[in-house]
MOPAC internal coordinates of N, CA, C and O (Angstrom, degrees):
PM7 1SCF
backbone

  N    0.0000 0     0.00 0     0.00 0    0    0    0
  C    1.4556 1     0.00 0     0.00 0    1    0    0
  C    1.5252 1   108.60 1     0.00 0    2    1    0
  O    1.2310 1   121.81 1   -48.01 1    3    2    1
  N    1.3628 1   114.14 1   131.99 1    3    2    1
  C    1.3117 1   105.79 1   170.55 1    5    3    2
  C    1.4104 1   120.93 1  -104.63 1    6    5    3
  O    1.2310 1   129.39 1   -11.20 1    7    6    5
  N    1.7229 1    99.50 1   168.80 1    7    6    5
  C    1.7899 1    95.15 1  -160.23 1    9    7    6
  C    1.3546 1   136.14 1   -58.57 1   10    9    7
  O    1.2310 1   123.28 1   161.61 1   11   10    9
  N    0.9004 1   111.31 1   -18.39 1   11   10    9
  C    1.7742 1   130.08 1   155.86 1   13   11   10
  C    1.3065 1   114.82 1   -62.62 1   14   13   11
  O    1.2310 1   116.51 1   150.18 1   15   14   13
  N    0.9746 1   124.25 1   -29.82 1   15   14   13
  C    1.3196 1   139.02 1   171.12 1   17   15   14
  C    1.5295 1   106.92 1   -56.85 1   18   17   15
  O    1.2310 1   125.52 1    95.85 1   19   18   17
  N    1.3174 1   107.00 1   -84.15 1   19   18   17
  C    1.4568 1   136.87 1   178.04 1   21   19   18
  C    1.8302 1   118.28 1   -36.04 1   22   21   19
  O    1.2310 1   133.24 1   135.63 1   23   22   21
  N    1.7728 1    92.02 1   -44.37 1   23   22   21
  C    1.8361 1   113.62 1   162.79 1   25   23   22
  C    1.4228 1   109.03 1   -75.17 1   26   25   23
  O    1.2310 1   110.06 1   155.79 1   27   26   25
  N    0.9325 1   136.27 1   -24.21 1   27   26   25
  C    1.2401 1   128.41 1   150.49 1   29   27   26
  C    1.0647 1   113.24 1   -57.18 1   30   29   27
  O    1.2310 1   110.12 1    77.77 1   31   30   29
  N    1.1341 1   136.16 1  -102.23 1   31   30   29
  C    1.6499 1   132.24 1  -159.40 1   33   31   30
  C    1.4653 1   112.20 1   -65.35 1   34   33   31
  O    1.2310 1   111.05 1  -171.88 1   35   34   33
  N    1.3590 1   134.45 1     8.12 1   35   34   33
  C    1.2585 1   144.77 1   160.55 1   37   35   34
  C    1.3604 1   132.19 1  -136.63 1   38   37   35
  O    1.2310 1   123.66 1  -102.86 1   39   38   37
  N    1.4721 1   110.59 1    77.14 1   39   38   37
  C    1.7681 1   111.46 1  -164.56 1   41   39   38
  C    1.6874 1   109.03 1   -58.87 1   42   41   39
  O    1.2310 1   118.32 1   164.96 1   43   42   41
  N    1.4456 1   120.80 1   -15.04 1   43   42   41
  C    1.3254 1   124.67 1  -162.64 1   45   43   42
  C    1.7618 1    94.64 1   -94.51 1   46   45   43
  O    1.2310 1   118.30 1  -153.98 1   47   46   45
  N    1.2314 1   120.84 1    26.02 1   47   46   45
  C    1.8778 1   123.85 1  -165.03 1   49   47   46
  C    1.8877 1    90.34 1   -58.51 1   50   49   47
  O    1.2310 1   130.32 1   113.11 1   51   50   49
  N    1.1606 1    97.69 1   -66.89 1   51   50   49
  C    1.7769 1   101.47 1  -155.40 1   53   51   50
  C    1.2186 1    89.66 1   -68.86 1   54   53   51
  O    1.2310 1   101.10 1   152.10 1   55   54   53
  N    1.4963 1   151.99 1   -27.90 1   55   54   53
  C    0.9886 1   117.28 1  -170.88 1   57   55   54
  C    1.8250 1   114.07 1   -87.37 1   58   57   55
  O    1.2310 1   118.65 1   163.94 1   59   58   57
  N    0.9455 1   120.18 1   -16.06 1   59   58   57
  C    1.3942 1   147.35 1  -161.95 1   61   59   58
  C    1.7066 1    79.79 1   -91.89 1   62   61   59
  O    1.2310 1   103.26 1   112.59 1   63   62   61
  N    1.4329 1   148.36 1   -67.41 1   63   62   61
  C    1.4594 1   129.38 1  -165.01 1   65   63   62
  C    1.3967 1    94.72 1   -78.86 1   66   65   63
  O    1.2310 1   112.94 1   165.26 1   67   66   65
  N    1.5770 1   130.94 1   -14.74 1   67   66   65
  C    1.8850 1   101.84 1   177.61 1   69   67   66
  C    1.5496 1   100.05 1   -78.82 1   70   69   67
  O    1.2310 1   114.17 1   164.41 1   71   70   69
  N    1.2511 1   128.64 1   -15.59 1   71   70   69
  C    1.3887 1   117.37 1   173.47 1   73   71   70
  C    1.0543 1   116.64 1   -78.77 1   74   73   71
  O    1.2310 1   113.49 1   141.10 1   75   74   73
  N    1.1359 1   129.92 1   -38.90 1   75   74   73
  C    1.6686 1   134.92 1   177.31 1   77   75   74
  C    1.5413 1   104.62 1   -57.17 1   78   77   75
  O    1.2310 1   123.41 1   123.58 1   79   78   77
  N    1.6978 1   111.07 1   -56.42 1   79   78   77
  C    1.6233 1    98.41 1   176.69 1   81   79   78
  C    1.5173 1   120.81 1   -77.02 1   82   81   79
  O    1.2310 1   121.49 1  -171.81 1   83   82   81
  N    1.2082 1   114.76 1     8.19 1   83   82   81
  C    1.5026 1   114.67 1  -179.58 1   85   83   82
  C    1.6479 1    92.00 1   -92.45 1   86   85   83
  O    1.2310 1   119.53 1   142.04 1   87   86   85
  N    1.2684 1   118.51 1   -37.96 1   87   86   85
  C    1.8560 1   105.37 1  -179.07 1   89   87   86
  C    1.4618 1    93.24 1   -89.05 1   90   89   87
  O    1.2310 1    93.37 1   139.28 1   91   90   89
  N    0.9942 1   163.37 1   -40.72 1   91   90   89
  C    1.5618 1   165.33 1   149.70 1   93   91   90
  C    2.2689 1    76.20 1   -10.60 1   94   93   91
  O    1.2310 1   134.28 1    85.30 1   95   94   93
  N    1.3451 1    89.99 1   -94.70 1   95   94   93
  C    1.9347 1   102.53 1  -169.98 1   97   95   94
  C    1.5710 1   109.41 1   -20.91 1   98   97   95
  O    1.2310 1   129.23 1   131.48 1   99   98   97
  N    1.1555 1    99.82 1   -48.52 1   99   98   97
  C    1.9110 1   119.98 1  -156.72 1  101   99   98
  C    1.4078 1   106.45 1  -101.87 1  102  101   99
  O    1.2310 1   108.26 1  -145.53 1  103  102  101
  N    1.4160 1   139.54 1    34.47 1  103  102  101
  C    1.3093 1   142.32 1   153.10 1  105  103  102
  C    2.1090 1    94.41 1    65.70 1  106  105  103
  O    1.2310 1   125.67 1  -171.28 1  107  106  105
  N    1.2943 1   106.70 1     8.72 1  107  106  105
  C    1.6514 1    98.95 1  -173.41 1  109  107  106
  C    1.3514 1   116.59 1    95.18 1  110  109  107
  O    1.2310 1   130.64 1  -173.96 1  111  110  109
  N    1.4316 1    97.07 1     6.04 1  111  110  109
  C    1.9254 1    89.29 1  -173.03 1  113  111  110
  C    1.5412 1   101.75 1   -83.64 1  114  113  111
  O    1.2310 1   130.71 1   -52.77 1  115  114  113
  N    1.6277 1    96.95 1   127.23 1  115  114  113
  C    1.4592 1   111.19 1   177.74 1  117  115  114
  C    1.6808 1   112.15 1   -64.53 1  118  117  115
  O    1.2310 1   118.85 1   179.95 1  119  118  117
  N    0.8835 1   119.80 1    -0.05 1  119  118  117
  C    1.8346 1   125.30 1  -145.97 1  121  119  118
  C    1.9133 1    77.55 1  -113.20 1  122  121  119
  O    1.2310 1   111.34 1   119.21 1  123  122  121
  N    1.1730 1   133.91 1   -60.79 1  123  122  121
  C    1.1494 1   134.62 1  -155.52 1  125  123  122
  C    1.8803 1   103.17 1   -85.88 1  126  125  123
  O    1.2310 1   123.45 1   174.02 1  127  126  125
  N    1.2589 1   110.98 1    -5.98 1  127  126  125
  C    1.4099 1   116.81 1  -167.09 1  129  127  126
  C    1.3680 1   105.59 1  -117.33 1  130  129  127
  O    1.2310 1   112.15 1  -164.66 1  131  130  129
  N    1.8114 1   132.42 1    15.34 1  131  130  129
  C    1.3775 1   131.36 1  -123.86 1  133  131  130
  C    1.7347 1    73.87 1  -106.36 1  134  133  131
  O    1.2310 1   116.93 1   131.68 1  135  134  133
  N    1.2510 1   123.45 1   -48.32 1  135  134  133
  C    1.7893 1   123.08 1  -176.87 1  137  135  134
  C    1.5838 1    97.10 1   -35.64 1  138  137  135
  O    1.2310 1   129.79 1    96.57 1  139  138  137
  N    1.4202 1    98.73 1   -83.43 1  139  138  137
  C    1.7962 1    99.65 1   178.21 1  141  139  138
  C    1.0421 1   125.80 1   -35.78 1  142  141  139
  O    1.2310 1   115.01 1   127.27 1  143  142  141
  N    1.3439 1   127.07 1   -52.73 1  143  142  141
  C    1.1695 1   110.13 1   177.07 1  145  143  142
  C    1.5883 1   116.54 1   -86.34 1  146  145  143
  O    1.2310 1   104.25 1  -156.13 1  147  146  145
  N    0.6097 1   146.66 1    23.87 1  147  146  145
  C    1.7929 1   151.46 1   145.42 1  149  147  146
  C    1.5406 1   114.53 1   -92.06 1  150  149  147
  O    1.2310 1   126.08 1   173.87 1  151  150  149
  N    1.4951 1   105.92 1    -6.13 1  151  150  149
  C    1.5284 1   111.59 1   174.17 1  153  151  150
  C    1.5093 1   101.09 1   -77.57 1  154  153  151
  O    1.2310 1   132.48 1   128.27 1  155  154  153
  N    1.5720 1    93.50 1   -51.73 1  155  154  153
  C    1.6431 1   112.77 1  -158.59 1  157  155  154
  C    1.8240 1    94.14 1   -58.47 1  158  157  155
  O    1.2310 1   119.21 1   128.58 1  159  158  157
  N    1.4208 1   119.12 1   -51.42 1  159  158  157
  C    1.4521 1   122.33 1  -163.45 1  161  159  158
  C    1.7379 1   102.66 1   -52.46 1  162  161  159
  O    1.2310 1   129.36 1   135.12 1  163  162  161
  N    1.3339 1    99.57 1   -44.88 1  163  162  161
  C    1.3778 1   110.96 1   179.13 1  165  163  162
  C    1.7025 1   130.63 1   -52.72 1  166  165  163
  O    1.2310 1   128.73 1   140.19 1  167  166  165
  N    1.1355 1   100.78 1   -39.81 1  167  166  165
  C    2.0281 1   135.82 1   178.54 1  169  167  166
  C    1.6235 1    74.79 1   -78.50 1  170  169  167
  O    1.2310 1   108.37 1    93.93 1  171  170  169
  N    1.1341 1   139.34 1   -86.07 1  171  170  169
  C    1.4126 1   113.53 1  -159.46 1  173  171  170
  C    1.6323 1   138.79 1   -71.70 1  174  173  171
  O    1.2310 1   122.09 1   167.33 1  175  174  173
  N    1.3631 1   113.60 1   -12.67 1  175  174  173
  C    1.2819 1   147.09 1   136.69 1  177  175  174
  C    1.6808 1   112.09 1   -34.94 1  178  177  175
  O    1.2310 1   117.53 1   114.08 1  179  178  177
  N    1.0587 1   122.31 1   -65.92 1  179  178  177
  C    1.8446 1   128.21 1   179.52 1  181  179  178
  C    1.3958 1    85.59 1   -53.88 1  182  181  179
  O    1.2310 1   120.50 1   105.26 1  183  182  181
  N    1.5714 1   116.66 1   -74.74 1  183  182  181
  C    1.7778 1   117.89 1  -138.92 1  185  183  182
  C    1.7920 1    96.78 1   -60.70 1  186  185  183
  O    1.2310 1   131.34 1   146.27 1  187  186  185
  N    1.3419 1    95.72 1   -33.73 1  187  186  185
  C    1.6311 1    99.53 1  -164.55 1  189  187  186
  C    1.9321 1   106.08 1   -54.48 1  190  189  187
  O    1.2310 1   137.14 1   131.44 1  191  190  189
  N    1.1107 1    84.40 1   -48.56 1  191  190  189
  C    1.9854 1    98.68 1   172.30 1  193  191  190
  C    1.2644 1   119.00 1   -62.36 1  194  193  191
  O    1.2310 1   118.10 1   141.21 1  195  194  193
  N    1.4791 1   121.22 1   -38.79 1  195  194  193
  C    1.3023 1   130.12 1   171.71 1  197  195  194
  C    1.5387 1   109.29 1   -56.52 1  198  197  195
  O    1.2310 1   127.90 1   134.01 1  199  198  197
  N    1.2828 1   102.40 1   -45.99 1  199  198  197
  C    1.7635 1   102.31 1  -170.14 1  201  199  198
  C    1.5273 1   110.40 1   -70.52 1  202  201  199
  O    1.2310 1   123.89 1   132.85 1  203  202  201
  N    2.0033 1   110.13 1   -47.15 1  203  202  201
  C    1.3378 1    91.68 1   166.92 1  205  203  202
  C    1.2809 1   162.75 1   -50.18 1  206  205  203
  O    1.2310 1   131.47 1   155.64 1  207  206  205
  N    2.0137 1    95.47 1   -24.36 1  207  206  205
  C    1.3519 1   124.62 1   172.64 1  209  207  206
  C    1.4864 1    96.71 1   -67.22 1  210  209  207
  O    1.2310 1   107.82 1   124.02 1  211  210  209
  N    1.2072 1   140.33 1   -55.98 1  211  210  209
  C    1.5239 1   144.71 1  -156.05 1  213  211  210
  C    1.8239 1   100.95 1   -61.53 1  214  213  211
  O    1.2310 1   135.85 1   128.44 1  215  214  213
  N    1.6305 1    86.92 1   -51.56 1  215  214  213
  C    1.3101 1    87.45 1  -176.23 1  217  215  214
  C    1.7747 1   124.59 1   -54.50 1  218  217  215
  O    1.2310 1   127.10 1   129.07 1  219  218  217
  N    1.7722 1   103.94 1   -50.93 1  219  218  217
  C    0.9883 1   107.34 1   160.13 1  221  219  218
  C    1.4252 1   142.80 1   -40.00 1  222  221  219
  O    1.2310 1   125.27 1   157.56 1  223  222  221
  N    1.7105 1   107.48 1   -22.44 1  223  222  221
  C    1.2948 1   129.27 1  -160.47 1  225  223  222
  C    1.4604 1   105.85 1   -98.25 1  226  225  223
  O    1.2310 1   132.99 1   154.56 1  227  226  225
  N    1.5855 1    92.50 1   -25.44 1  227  226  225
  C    1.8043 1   108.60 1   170.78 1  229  227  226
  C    1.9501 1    91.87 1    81.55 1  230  229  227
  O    1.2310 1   115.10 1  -127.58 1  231  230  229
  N    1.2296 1   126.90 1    52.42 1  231  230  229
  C    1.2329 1   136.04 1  -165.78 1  233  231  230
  C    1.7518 1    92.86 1  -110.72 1  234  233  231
  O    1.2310 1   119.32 1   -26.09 1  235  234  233
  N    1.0997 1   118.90 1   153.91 1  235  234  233
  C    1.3451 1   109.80 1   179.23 1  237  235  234
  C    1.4570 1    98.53 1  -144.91 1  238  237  235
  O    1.2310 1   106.15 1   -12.25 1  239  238  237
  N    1.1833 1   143.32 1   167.75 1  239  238  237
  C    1.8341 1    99.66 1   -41.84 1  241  239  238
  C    1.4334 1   122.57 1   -43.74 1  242  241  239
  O    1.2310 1   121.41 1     3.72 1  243  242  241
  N    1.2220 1   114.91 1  -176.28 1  243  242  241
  C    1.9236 1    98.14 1   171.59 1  245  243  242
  C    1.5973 1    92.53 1  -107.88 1  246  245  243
  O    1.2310 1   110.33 1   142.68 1  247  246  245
  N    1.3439 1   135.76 1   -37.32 1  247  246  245
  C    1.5066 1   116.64 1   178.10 1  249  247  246
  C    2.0813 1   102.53 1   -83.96 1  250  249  247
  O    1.2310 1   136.47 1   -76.59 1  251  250  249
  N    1.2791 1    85.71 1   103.41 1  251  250  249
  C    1.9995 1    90.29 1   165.58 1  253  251  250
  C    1.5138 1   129.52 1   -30.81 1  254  253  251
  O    1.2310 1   114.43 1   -53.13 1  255  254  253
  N    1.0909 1   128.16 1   126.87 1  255  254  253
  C    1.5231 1   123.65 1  -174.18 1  257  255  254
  C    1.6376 1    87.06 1   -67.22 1  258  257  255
  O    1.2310 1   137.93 1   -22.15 1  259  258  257
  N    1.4778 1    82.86 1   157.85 1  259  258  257
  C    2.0350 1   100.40 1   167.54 1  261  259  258
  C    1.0298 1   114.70 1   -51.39 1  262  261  259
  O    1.2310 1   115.70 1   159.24 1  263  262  261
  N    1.2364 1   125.77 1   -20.76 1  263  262  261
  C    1.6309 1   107.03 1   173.73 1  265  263  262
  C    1.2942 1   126.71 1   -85.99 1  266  265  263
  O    1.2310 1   127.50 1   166.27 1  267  266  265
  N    1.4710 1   103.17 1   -13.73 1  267  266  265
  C    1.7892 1   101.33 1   172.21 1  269  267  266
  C    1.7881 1   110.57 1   -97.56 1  270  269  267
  O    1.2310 1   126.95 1   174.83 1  271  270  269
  N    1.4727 1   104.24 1    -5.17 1  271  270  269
  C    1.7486 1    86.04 1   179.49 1  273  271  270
  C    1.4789 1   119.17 1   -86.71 1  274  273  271
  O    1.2310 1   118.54 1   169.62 1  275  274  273
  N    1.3952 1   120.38 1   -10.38 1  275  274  273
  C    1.7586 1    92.63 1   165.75 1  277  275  274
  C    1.7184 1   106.47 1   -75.67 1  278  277  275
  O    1.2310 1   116.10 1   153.03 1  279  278  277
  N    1.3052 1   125.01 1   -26.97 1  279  278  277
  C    1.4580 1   101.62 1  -176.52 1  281  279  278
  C    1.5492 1   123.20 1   -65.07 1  282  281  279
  O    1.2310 1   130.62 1   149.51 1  283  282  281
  N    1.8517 1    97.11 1   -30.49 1  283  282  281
  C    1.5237 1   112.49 1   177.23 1  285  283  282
  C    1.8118 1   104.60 1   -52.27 1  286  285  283
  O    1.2310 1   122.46 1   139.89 1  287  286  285
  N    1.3432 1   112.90 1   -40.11 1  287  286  285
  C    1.3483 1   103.77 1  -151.91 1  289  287  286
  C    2.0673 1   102.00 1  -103.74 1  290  289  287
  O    1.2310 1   133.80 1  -176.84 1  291  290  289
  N    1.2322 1    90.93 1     3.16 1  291  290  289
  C    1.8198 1    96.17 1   162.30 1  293  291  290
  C    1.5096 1   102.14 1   -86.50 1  294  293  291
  O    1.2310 1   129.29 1   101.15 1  295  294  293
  N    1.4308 1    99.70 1   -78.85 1  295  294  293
  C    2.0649 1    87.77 1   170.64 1  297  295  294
  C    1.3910 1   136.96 1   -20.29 1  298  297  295
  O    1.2310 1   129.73 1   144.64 1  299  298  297
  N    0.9907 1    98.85 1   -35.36 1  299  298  297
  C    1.6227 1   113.04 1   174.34 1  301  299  298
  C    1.5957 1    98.41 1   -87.45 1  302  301  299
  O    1.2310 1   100.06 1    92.24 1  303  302  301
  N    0.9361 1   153.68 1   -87.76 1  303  302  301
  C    1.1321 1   126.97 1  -147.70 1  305  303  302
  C    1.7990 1   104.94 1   -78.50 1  306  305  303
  O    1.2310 1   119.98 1   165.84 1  307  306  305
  N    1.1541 1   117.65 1   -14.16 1  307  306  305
  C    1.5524 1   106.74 1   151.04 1  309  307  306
  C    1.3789 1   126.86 1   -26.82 1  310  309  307
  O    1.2310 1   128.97 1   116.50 1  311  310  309
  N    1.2485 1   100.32 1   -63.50 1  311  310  309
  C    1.1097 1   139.21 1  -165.78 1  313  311  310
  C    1.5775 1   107.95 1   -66.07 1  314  313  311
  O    1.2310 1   120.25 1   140.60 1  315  314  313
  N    1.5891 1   117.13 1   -39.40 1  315  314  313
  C    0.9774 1   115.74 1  -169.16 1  317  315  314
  C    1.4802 1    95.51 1  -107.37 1  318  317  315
  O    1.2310 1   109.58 1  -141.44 1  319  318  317
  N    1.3551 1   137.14 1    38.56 1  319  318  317
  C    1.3979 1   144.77 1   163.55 1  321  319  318
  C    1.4526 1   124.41 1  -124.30 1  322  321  319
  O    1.2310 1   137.54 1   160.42 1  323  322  321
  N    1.7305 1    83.62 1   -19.58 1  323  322  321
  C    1.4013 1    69.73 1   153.78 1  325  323  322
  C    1.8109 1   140.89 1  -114.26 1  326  325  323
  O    1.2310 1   123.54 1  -177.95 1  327  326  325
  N    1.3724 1   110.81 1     2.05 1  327  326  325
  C    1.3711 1   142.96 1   123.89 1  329  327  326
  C    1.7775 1   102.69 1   -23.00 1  330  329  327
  O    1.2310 1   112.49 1   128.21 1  331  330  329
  N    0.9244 1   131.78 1   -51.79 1  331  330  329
  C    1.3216 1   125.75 1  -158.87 1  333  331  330
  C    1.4458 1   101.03 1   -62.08 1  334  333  331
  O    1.2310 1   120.10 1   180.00 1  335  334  333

């Protein structure tokens, strides 16, 4: 599969391989890998919400091709700055 491929059906890719090479780096210690993986929980947390809204919205697909998720994910934290 190639990586476009893979970013497609998994928007959380890079964050999901810095965790893998951070326990790859770190003998597996969850304690030294805890950033990454609270990144990764997080990256799947957004998309997971994103899809429900779509879904809800009756939007199709419900996970966005790559070309709409960096705009999806500027809006959103737009959005959430200015909330701040």
């Amino acid at each position: 599969m190639k990586n476009t491929e893979a970013e497609e059906r998994n928007p959380c890719l890079k964050e999901q391989d810095l965790t893998f090479k951070c326990f790859h780096d770190n003998s597996f210690d969850k304690e030294a890998c805890e950033t990454a993986i609270d990144n990764y929980k997080l990256c799947k947390s957004f998309w997971y919400a994103v899809q429900k809204d779509r879904r809800k919205q009756g939007i199709r697909p419900i996970m966005p091709p790559l070309s709409e998720r960096d705009s999806i994910k500027r809006d959103f934290f737009a959005k959430f700055q200015q909330q701040q």
